[in-house]
N, C-alpha and C positions, 0 to 999 in steps of 0.2 A: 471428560467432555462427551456429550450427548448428542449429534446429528440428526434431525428427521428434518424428512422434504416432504412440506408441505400440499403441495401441486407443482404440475409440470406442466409447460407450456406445449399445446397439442404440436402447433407448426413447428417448430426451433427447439433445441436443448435447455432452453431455458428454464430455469427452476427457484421454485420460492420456499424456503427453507429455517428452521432455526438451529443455530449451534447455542449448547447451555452447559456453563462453566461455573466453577463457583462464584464466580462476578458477574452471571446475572445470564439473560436471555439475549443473543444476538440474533436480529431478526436479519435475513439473509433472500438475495443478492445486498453487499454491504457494502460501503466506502468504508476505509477506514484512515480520518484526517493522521495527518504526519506529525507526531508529535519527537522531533530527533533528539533535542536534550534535554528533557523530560519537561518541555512544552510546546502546546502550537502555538507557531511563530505570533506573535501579538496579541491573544487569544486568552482570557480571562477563562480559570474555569471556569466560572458563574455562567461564562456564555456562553462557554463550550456545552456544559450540561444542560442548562435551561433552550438555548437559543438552536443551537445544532443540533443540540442531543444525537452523537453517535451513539451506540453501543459498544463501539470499541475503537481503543488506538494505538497508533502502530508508535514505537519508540526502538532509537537506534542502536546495538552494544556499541560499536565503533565506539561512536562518540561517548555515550555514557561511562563506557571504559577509561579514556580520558579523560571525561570532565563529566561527572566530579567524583569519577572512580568511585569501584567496587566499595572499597570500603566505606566510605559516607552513607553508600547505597543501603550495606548492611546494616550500619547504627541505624540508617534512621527505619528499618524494618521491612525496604524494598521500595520498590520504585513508584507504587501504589500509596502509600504512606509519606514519601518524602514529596511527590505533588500533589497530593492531597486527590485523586482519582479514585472514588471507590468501582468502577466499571471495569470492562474488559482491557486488556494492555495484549499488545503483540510484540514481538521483537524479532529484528531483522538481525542475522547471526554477524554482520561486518562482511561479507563475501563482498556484495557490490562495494562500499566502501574502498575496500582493497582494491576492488578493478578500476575504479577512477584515481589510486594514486599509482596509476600505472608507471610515472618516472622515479617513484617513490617506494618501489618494493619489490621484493624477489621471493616468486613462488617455489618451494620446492614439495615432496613430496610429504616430508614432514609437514608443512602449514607454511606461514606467510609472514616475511618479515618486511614490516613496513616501517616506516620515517611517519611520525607524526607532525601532521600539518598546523600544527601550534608550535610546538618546540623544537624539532627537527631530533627530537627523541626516538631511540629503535626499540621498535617493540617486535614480540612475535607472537601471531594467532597461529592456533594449531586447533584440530578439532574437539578436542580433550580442553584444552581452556577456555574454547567460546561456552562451550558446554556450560562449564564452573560459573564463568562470567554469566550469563544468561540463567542459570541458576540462583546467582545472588541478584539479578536486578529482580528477576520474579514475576514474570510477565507470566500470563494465561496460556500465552500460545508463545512455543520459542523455535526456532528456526535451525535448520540442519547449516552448517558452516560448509559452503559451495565456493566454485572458484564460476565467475561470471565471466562467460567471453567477450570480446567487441565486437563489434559491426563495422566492417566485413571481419571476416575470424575464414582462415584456411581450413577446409577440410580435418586432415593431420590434425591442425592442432585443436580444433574442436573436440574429437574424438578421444583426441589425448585428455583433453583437461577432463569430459565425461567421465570418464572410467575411472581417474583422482577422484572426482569428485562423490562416485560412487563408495571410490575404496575410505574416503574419507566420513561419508556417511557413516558406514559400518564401524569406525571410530568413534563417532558423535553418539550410538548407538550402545555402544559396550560402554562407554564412559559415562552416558548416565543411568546406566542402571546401580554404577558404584556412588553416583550423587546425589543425596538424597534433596528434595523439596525443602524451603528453608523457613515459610513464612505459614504451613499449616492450611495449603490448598492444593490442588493438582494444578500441574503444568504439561499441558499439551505439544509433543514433540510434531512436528511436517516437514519429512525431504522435500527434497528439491529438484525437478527436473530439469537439467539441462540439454545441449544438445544444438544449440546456434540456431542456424536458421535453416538445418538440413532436416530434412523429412525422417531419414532413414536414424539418424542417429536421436531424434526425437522418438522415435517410435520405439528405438532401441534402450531409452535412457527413463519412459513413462511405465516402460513394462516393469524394467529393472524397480521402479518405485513403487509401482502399484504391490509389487511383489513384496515388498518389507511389513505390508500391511499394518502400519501407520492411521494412527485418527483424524488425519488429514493430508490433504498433499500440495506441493505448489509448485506454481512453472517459474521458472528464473531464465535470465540472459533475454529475456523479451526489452522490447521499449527502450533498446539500447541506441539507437537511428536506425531502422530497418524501414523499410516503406511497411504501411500499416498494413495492407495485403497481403504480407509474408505472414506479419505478426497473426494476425486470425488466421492463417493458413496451419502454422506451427500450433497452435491452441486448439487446432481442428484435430491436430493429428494424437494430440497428447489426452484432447477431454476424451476422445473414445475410447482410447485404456484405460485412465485413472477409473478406479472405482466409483460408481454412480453413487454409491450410499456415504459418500465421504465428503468433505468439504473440497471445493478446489479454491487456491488463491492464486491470483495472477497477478504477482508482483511488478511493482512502480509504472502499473499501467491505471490512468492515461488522461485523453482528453473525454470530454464527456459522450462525443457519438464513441470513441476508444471501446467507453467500458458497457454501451447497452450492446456494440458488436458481440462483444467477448460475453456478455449475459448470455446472448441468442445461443453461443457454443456452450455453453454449460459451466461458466465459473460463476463462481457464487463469493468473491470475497476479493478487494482490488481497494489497494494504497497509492498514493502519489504527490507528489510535493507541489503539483501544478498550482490546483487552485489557488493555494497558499501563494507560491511564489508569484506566479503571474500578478496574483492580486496586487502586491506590494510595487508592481509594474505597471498597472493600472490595468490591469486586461481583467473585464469582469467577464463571469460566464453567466447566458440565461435562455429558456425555453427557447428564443426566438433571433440565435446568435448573441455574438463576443461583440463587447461592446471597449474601447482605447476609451477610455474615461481622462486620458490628456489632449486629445484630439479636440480642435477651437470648436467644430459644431457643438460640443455641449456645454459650452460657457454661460450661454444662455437659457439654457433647457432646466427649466425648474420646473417637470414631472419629478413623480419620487425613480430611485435608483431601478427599481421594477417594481411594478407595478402589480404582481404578483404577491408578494408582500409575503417570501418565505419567511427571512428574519426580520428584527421589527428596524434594521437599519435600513430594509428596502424603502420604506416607508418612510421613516425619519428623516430622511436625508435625501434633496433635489440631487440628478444630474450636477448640476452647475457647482452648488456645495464641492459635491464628490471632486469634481474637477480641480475648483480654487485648492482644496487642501494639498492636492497632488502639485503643483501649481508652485505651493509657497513652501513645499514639501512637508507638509505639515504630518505629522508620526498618525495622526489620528482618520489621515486619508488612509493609511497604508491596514489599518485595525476594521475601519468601517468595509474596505471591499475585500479584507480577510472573510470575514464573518458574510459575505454576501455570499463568496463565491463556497465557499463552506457547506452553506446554507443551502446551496442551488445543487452542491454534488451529491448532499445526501437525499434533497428533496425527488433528486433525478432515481438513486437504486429504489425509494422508497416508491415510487408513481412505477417505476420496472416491476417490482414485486406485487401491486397492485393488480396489476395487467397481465402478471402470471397468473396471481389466483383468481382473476377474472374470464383466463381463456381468448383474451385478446393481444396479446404482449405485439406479437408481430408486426400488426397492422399501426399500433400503437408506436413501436421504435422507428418503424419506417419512417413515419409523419415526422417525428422529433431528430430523427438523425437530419431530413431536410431542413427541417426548420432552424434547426442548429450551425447548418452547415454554411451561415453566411456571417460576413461582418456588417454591425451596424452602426 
């Protein structure tokens, strides 16, 4: 994997950047839509390539482990191959995963035995097998196997879990250097810093990573409920260690002001299941606020969905449509404001990146974080 930063934003840490993999060119700051069981949710690729067109997507082991397991993964030649993606693929190591079945698993120093939430089946991740795992799905970029705090998280055990999760890096580390690549391309390795929402153990846990010297690195335990002021507070404290020449990813963040904040501090690469989910809720996202598309004022509003016209369903399709489908619950309400709000989060890093290399980003986020920041 290859890094260069393109321009940097004079005011803000902001930067406009590409990472280049054997799967192609990632133009950077990036969304990267959630593809968890080797699809986004409603989401044709046809549209995904043509309509969205990310450079890259994130897919989950957890569940791929699961369903439809490592071995289907292998025959059919990885995870690239079995849904037909020839682009970038990321993979998220199971850590979060594990901390949301928190009544469902028992951490220990060894790795993590968890009940799966289909069969009530025991399995156990340890760093040594996400590794293996994450080697046969085959993703471009794979993820160091972390333990994710909650919010709030104690002191103590914050501190605790960091130093596991360090000591388990250096697992994740020795173990694949005994695992070779399986599909005849490199796979990009990025720890993880942890570290809750304390300053001193953030500072304490970006050093420790910067220091592995890694071809990328990423923050975890963010976007877990913390007021969002903490969250760029913590991203403050971690972009001024991690290495400037390296990619930073700020994992399962966020809303769309979320992620041009976290641009301004210097990450350059951000996943999240929002737009996706919301969408299927009806909550669409656009330049000029969040729009309840079940809400009676637009039953009658046949304007198109925006007027903007990122993907071509802004256009295709009135307000009122959008609403009736939601309405009679119809499956093609839930695909139409997938692909909207899709459409609006990449349209958002790509118009951020724009305005880095234009030397205006600042005055530019300002405007759009207000303008975003209402319901309409």
């Amino acid at each position: 994997m290859k890094f260069e930063i393109k321009s940097k934003d004079p005011l803000t840490k902001a930067r406009a950047g590409t990472i280049t993999t054997d799967h192609g060119t990632i133009e950077t700051p990036i969304f990267m839509p959630v593809g968890t069981v080797a699809s986004v949710k409603g989401v044709h690729q046809r549209e995904l390539k043509n309509d969205i067109n990310p450079d890259i997507i994130l897919g989950n082991t957890y569940h791929l482990y699961l369903r439809p397991q490592t071995t289907i993964l292998e025959k059919a030649g990885g995870l690239h191959k079995f849904m037909n993606w020839d682009r970038n693929i990321l993979t998220d190591s199971g850590g979060y995963q594990v901390y949301s079945l928190s009544a469902n698993r028992k951490i220990k120093e060894e790795g993590v035995k968890f009940k799966s939430h289909i069969d009530g089946s025991y399995h156990v991740f340890t760093p040594e097998n996400v590794m293996e795992i994450q080697r046969t799905i085959g993703a471009d970029i794979i993820m160091a196997f972390d333990e994710c705090t909650p919010y709030p998280c104690d002191f103590k055990y914050a501190k605790r879990s960091m130093h596991m999760t360090h000591r388990w890096l250096e697992r994740c580390l020795q173990h694949l250097k005994k695992v070779p690549v399986k599909y005849g391309y490199e796979q990009t390795f990025f720890p993880i810093v942890q570290g809750s929402t304390y300053k001193e153990l953030r500072k304490q846990s970006a050093e420790y990573i910067a220091g592995v010297g890694a071809e990328g690195n990423a923050i975890g335990g963010l976007s877990v409920g913390e007021p969002a002021e903490e969250m760029y507070a913590m991203t403050e404290v971690v972009t001024e260690i991690l290495p400037e020449d390296k990619p930073r990813y700020l994992m399962g963040v966020g809303t769309p002001i979320n992620i041009l904040e976290n641009i301004a501090l210097g990450v350059d690469m951000f996943d999240c299941v929002m737009p996706t989910r919301n969408a299927r809720n009806g909550m669409l996202f656009t330049a000029y606020g969040t729009i309840n598309i079940k809400n009676k004022k637009w039953e009658d509003d046949f304007s198109p969905i925006d007027e903007m016209g990122i993907t071509f369903v802004d256009t295709d399709y009135s307000k009122a449509y959008l609403r009736h489908l939601f309405t009679v619950n119809e499956l093609l309400g839930k695909q139409i404001a997938t692909i909207h709000n899709l459409g609006f989060y990449l349209w958002l890093v790509r118009e951020a990146r724009k305005h880095i290399l234009a030397g205006d980003f600042e005055s530019w986020k300002n405007k759009m974080v207000k303008q975003m920041d209402r319901r309409l």
